[in-house]
C-alpha positions as CSV (number, residue, x, y, z in Angstrom):
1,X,-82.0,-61.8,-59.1
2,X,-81.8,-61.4,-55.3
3,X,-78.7,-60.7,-53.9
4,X,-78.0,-64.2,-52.2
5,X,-77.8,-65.4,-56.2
6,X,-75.8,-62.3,-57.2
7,X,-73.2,-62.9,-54.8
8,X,-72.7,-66.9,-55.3
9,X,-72.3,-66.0,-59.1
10,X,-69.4,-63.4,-58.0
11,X,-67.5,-65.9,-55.6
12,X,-64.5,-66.7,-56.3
13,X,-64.8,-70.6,-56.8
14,X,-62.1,-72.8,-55.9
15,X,-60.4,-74.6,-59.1
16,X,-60.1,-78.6,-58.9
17,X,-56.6,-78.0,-57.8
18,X,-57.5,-75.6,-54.5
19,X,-60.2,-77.6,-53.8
20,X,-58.1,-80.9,-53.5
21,X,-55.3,-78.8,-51.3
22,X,-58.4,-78.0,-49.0
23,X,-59.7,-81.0,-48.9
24,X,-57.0,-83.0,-47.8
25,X,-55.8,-79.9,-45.5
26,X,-59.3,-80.6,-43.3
27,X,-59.3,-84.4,-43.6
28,X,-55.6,-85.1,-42.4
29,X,-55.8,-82.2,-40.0
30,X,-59.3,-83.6,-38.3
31,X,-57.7,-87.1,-38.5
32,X,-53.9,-86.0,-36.9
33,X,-56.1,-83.8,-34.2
34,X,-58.6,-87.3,-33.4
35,X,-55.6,-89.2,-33.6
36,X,-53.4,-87.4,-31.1
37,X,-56.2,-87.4,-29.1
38,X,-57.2,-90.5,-29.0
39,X,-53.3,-91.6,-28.0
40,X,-53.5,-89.2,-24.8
41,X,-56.6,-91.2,-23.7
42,X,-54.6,-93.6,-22.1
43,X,-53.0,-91.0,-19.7
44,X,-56.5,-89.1,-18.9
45,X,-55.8,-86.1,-20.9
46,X,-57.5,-84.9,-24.2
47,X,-55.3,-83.4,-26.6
48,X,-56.8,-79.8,-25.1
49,X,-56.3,-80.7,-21.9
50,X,-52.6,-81.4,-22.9
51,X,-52.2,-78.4,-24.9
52,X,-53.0,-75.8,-22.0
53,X,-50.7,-78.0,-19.5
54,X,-48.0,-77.2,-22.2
55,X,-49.0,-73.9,-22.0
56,X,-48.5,-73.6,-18.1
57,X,-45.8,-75.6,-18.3
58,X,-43.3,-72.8,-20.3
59,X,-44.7,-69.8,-18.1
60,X,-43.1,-68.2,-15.7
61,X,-43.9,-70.2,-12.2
62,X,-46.5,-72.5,-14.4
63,X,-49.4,-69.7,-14.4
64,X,-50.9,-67.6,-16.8
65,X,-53.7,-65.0,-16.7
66,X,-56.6,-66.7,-18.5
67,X,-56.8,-64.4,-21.1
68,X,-53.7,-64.9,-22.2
69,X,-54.1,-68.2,-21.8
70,X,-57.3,-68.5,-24.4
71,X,-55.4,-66.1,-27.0
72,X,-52.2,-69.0,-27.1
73,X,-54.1,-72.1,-27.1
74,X,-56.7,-70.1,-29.5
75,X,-60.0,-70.9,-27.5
76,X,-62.9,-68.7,-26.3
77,X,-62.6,-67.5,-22.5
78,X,-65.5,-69.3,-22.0
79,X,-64.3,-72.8,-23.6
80,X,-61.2,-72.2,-21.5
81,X,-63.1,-71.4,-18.2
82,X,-65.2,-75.0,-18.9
83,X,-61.8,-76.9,-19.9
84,X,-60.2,-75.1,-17.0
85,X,-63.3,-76.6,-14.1
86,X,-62.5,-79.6,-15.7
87,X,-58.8,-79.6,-15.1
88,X,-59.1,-78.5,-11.5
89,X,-61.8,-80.8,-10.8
90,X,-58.9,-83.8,-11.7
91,X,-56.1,-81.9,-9.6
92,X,-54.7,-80.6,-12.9
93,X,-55.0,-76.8,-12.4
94,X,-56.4,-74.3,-9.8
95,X,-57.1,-70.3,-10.2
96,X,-55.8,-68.1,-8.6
97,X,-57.1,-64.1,-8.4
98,X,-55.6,-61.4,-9.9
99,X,-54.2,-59.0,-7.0
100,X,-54.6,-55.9,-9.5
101,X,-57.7,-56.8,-11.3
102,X,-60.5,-58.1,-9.7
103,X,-62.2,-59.2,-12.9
104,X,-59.1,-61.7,-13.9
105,X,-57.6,-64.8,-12.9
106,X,-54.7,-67.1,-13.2
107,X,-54.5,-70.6,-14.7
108,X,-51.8,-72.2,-12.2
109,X,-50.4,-75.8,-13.1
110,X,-50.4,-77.4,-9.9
111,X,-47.5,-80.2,-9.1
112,X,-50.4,-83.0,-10.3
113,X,-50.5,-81.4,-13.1
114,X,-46.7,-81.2,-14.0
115,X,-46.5,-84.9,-13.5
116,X,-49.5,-86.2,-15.8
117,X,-48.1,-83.6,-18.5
118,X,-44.1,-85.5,-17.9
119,X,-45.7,-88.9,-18.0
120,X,-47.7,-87.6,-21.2
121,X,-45.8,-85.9,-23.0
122,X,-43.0,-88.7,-24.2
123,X,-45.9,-90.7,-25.7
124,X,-47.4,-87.6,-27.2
125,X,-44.1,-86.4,-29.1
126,X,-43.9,-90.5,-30.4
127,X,-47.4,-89.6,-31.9
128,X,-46.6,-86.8,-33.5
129,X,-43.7,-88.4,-35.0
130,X,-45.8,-91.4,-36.2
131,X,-48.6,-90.0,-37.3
132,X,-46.8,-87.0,-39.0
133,X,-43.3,-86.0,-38.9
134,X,-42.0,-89.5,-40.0
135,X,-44.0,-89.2,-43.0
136,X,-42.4,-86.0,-44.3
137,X,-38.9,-85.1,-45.7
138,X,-37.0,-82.5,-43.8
139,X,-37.9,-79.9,-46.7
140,X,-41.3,-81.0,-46.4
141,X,-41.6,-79.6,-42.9
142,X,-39.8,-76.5,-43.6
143,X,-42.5,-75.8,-46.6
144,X,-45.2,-77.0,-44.0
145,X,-43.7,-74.4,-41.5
146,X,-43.6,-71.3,-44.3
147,X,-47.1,-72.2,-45.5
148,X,-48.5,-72.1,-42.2
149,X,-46.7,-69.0,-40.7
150,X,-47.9,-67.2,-43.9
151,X,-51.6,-68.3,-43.5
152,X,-51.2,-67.7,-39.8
153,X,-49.9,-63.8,-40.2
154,X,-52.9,-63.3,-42.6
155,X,-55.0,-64.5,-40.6
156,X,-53.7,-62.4,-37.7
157,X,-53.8,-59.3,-39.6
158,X,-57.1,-59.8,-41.0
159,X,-58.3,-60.5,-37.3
160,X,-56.7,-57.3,-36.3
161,X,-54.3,-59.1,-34.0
C-alpha cells in the first residue's frame, strides 16, 4: 500500500450531514459573492474593487500601507498591486511612498474614488439586504456571526496570525 492510499483510508471523511453544511456553504457563498458583484457592475466597480475603497474609506486620511491593506481585504500583495493599477488607471486610487521605508507604499483613495464608493455603496447595502440579510431571522445572523468568528479565529491561529 503506498502512502497516497494509506492516508485517504485514514481521512477523516465528512458524514452526509457535514458534507451538505459544506456544500451549501460554497454554493450560496460563490452565488452571494457573483451576485454582489454582478449589482456593482452598473457603477464600474467589481465587488473587490469596492471592498478595498471601503477599506480606504475608514483609514485615517483614506490611505493605507499596502501591506496592510492585503492582510484586511485578505488578498496577496501581488493581487492587490494588480487590483490597485487597475484602480489608479480609472482615477480610483494612487500610491504614494513610504517616507521611512523605501520598499513600501500607500494605497490613497483619491476624491474620485470617494464619490464612486458614495454613489455605490447605497445600492450595495440594498444587495446585501436582498440577496442575504432579508432572508434570515435576527438570531439567524447572530448564529451566522458566532459561527464565522469561531471559524475565522481558527483559522487565524492555525495561520499563525
Amino acid at each position: 500500500m503506498t502512502s497516497k492510499n494509506a492516508t485517504s483510508l485514514s481521512a477523516r471523511w465528512l458524514t452526509a450531514s457535514e458534507l451538505e453544511a459544506w456544500r451549501s456553504f460554497i454554493v450560496v457563498s460563490r452565488r452571494v459573492w457573483e451576485a454582489l458583484d454582478g449589482d456593482l457592475a452598473g457603477h464600474d466597480l467589481s465587488l473587490s474593487d469596492y471592498e478595498i475603497l471601503a477599506h480606504l474609506s475608514e483609514a485615517p486620511d483614506r490611505m493605507m500601507r499596502m501591506s496592510d491593506l492585503a492582510a484586511q481585504a485578505i488578498m496577496s500583495r501581488s493581487r492587490l498591486s494588480h487590483r490597485i493599477k487597475v484602480m489608479e488607471k480609472a482615477g480610483w486610487v494612487k500610491r504614494q511612498s513610504c517616507p521611512t521605508d523605501k520598499r513600501g507604499s500607500f494605497a490613497v483613495m483619491t476624491a474620485k474614488g470617494w464619490n464612486a464608493i458614495s454613489a455605490a455603496a447605497p445600492d450595495h447595502v440594498d444587495s446585501i439586504r436582498k440577496r442575504f440579510m432579508d432572508h434570515l431571522t435576527q438570531s439567524e445572523q447572530s448564529s451566522i456571526e458566532k459561527i464565522f468568528k469561531k471559524v475565522g479565529e481558527r483559522l487565524r491561529e492555525q495561520e499563525g496570525l
